[in-house]
Each structure stands twice: as structure tokens, then as C-alpha cells.
C-alpha positions, 0 to 999 in steps of 0.5 A, a space after each residue: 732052278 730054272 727060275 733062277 737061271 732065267 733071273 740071272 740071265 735077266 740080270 745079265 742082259 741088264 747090265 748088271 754085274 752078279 757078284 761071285 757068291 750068286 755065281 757060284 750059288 748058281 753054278 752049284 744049283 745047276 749042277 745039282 739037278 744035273 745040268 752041268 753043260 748049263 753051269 758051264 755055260 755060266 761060268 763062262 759067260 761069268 769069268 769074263 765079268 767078274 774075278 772068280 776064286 779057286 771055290 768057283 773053279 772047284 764048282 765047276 770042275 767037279 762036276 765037269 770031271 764026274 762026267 767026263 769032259 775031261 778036255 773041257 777041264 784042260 781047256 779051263 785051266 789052260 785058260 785059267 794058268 794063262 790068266 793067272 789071276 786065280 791059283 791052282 792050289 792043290 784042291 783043285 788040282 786034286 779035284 782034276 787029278 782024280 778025274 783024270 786018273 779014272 780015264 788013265 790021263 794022270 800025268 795030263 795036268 802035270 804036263 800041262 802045268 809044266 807047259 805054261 811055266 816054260 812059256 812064262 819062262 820064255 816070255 820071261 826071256 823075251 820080255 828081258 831081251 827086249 829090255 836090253 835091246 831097248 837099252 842098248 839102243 837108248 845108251 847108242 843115241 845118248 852117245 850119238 849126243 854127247 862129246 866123245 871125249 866122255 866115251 875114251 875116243 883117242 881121235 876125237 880127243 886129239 882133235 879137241 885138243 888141237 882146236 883147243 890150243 888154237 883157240 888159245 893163240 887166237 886170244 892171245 893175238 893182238 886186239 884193236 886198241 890193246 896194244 902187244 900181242 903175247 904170242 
């Protein structure tokens, strides 16, 4: 396993790109000998570089939850929810429900999951008040634009029909080398 381990490093540092199927091989080798902070280690530096599924998860979770670090585990779904590329289905929900339950943090992962749906709720809201603010200030500048005839301003419109009679009188006046005048 350490062979592997040190290929995979290597790999790493040359740049190149693991797929998913090597990750999870090795995550899984790690912690079958017992060397659970290791494949933690690796999953993190690989969450980065490649999009992992919920099976990747399932790896690592386990193992984590069997020993205990219960923290860490949140932390990764935090992390995970707040990525959202990857579902929480339900085996893996299950995988850390019961990892929970044995410290008596059950309602932990609920509370957790009902956390980020409010803050995506609330970015949500943001995100639409903002686009109706960004409307609103462009509906204000095309108005700055255009006659305020369209927009139902009774003044101006007084006043474009005031100018308009006069534009008409001044054509009707008397031009050079027209003759009468019908005003």
C-alpha cells in the first residue's frame, strides 16, 4: 500500500491527473490497513483536482465515522453541500447518521442540512433582490433617455404641444418668393 501511496504522490507532482476509479482504489487501500488520517489526506488533495461521486465520499466517510472523527465528517459535508456538485443521497446520509448516533449527535446532520438550505435560501433572496435593483436602475436610465410623452408626464406633454402649434405657425408663415401667408 505504501507503494502505491508513493505512486500516487508521484503522479500527483507530475502533474498529472489520478481519475476517480485510482482515487477511490486508493482511499479504500488506506483504510483498509488502518490508515485513515492518510486517505483523508488524499481525498482532500484529490477533491480539488477531480469531481468525486457520492462512492468517494461513502470511502471515506465510513472509515472517518468508525473512528470517530465526527467533526471532520461535518466539516467534509459542509464542504461538500456547499460545493454542490456531489448529492447527499441517502447512503451516505445513512453512513453518518450512524456515526453520529453512537456519540448521541443524531439530529447533527439534520441541523446541518437545514443550515445550508437557509443560506441558499437566502442567497437566493439576495441574488433576486439584486436583479430587481439592477432593473430597476436600468428601467430609470432608459427613462432618463427617452420622451417623457411615453411615460404619461401631463407637463411635458403640455409643453410638446405648445412647441408643436408653434412649429406649426412658424411653417405657415410667409416664405421668400412664395407669395401669401395663411395664417
Amino acid at each position: 500500500m505504501d507503494d502505491a501511496a508513493g505512486y500516487f504522490r508521484k503522479m500527483i507532482d507530475e502533474k498529472l491527473r489520478p481519475n476517480l476509479a485510482v482515487n477511490n482504489k486508493l482511499v479504500d487501500g488506506l483504510v483498509k490497513v488502518g490508515k485513515v488520517d492518510e486517505a483523508k489526506s488524499f481525498f482532500n488533495l484529490m477533491v480539488k483536482k477531480i469531481k468525486m461521486d457520492s462512492a468517494s465520499y461513502e470511502f471515506v466517510f465510513k472509515p472517518l465515522c468508525d473512528v470517530g472523527k465526527l467533526d471532520e465528517v461535518c466539516k467534509m459535508v459542509r464542504d461538500m453541500l456547499d460545493d454542490g456538485s456531489v448529492d447527499l443521497n441517502e447512503d451516505v446520509q445513512e453512513i453518518i447518521k450512524d456515526g453520529l448516533r453512537k456519540e448521541g449527535r443524531e439530529e447533527a446532520l439534520e441541523k446541518l442540512i437545514e443550515q445550508k438550505e437557509c443560506e441558499k435560501e437566502a442567497a437566493k433572496r439576495r441574488e433576486a433582490e439584486e436583479a430587481e435593483k439592477t432593473k430597476a436602475s436600468a428601467r430609470a436610465a432608459v427613462a432618463s433617455l427617452l420622451p417623457s410623452k411615453l411615460f404619461g408626464n401631463k407637463e411635458d406633454e403640455e409643453e410638446s404641444t405648445v412647441s408643436s402649434r408653434s412649429a406649426d405657425v412658424s411653417s405657415n408663415e410667409v416664405q421668400p418668393g412664395r407669395g401669401d401667408a395663411t395664417a
